[in-house]
C-alpha positions as CSV (number, residue, x, y, z in Angstrom):
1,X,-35.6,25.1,-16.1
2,X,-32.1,25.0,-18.6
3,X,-32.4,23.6,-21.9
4,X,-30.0,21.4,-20.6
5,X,-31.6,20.5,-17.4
6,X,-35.3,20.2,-19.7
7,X,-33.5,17.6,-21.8
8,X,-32.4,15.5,-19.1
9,X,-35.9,15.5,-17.3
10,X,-37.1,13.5,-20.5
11,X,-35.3,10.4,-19.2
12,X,-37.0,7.9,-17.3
13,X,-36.2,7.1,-13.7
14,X,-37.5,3.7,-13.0
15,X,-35.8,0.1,-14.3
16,X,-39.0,-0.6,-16.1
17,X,-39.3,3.0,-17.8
18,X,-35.8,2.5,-18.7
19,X,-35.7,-0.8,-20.5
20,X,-38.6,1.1,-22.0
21,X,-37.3,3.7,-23.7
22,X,-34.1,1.5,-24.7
23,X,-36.1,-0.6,-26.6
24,X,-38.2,2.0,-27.9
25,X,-34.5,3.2,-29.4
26,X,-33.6,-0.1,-30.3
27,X,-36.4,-0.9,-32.5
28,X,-36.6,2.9,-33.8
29,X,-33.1,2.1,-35.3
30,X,-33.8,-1.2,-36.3
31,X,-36.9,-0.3,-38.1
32,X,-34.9,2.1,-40.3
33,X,-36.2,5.6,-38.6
34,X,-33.0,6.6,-37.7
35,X,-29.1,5.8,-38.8
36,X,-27.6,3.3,-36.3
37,X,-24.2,4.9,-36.5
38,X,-25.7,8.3,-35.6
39,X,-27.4,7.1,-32.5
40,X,-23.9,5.5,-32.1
41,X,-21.7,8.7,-32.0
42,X,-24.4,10.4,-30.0
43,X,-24.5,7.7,-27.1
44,X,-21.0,7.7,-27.2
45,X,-21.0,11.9,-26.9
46,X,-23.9,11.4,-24.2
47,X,-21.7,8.9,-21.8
48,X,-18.7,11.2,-22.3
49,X,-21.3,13.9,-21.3
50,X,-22.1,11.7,-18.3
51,X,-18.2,11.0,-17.4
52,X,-17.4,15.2,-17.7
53,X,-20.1,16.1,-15.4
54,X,-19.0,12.9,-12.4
55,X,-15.9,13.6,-12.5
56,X,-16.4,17.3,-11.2
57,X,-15.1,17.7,-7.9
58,X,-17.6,20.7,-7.4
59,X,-20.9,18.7,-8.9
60,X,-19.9,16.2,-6.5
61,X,-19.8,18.3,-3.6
62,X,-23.0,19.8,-4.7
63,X,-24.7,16.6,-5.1
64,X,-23.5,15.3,-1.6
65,X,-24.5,19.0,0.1
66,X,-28.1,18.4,-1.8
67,X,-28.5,15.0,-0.5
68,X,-27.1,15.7,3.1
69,X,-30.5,18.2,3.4
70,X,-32.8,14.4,3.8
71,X,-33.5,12.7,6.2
72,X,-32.5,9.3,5.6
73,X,-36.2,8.0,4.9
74,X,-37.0,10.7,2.4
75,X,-33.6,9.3,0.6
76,X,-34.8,5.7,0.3
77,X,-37.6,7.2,-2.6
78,X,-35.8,9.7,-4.2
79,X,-36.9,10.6,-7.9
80,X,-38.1,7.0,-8.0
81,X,-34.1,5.9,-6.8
82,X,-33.0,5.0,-3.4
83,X,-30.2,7.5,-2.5
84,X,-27.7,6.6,-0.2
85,X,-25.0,8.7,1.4
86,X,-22.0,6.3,2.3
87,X,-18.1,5.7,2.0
88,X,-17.0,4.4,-1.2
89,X,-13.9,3.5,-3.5
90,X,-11.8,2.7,0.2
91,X,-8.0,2.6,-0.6
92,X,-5.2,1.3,1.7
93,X,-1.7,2.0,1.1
94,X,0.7,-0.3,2.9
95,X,4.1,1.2,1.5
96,X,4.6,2.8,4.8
97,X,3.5,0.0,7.0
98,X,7.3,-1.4,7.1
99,X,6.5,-4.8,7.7
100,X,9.5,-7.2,7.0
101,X,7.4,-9.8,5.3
102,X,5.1,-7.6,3.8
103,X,7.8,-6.1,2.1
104,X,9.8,-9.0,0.8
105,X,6.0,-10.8,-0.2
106,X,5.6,-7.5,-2.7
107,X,9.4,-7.7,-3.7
108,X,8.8,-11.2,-5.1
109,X,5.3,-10.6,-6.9
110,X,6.5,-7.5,-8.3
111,X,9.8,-9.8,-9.5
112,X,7.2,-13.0,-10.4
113,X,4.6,-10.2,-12.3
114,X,7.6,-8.8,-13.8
115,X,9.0,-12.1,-15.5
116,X,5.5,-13.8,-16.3
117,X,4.5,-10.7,-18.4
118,X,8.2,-11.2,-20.4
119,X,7.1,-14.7,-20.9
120,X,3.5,-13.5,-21.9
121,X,5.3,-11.0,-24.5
122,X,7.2,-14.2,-25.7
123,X,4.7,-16.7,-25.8
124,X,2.5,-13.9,-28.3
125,X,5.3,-14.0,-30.2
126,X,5.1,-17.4,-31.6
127,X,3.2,-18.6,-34.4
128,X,4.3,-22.4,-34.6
129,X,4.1,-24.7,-31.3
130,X,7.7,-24.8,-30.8
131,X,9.7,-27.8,-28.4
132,X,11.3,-27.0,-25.3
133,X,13.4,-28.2,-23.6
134,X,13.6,-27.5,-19.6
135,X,17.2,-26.6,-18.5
136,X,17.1,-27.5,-14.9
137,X,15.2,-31.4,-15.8
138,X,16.0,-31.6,-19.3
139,X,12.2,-32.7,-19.7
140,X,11.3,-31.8,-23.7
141,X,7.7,-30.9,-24.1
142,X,5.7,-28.7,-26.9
143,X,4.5,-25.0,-26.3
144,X,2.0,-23.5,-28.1
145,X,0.8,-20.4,-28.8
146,X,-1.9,-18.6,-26.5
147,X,-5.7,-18.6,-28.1
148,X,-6.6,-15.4,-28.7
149,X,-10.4,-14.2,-28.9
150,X,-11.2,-11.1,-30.4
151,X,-14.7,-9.0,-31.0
152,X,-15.6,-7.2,-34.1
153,X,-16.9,-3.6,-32.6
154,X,-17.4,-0.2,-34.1
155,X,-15.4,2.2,-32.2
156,X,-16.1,6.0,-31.8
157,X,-13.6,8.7,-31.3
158,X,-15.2,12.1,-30.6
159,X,-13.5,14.6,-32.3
160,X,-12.1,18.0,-31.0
């Protein structure tokens, strides 16, 4: 077995051995044995691990070819997971459909997407409620500016 391989097999498999060893982490960080914003940049390093390795074309192949060797039953208790072969992520592209309507329906969102994000850029641009007044009714009302929510995070950036 690879070192790399030997430090994966540490993990647990099961919901309940998961939640487990997360709070195992958790309270190992919170109880001072180890610096938070370590175990930060290293989960961050271990899910860009994970992302690398799925988005191989050839460790997906090899993963489907592995699989395809079950039968369906021995799949359904796999490594303490239920593994399931089956179509995924299904995409339909309609730009060469030529349907009249179809086509002029996508014209106008694309138009209607088009304008509300120039109003969305405008309407982040005030500060002050501002009057308006409608051109086509001549109705004044007040805008306002859009609430904005934000979240206080720690962000990491792996370096080169």
């Amino acid at each position: 077995m690879t070192a790399v391989i030997k430090g994966l097999s540490g993990f647990p498999t099961t919901k309940n051995g998961i939640r487990l060893y997360a709070e195992k982490a958790i309270n190992e960080v919170l109880d001072g044995y180890v610096n938070p914003l370590e175990i930060k940049v290293r989960l961050s390093a271990m899910k860009a691990i994970i992302d690398e390795i799925e988005k191989s074309e050839e460790y997906k192949q090899a993963v489907l070819s592995e699989a395809e060797k079950y039968h369906k039953e021995e799949l359904r208790d796999l490594y303490n997971s239920c593994v399931q072969i089956k179509e995924v992520g299904t995409k339909y592209d309609y730009s060469a459909c030529n349907h009249p309507q179809y086509n002029s329906i996508s014209g106008k969102i694309e138009k209607l997407t088009s304008k509300r994000k120039s109003f969305e850029k405008y309407l982040q641009s005030l500060t002050n409620e501002e009057e308006y007044i409608d051109p086509k009714t001549g109705e004044i009302c007040t805008i306002y500016p859009p609430s904005k929510t934000s979240t206080t995070s720690v962000v990491i950036t792996i370096n080169k």
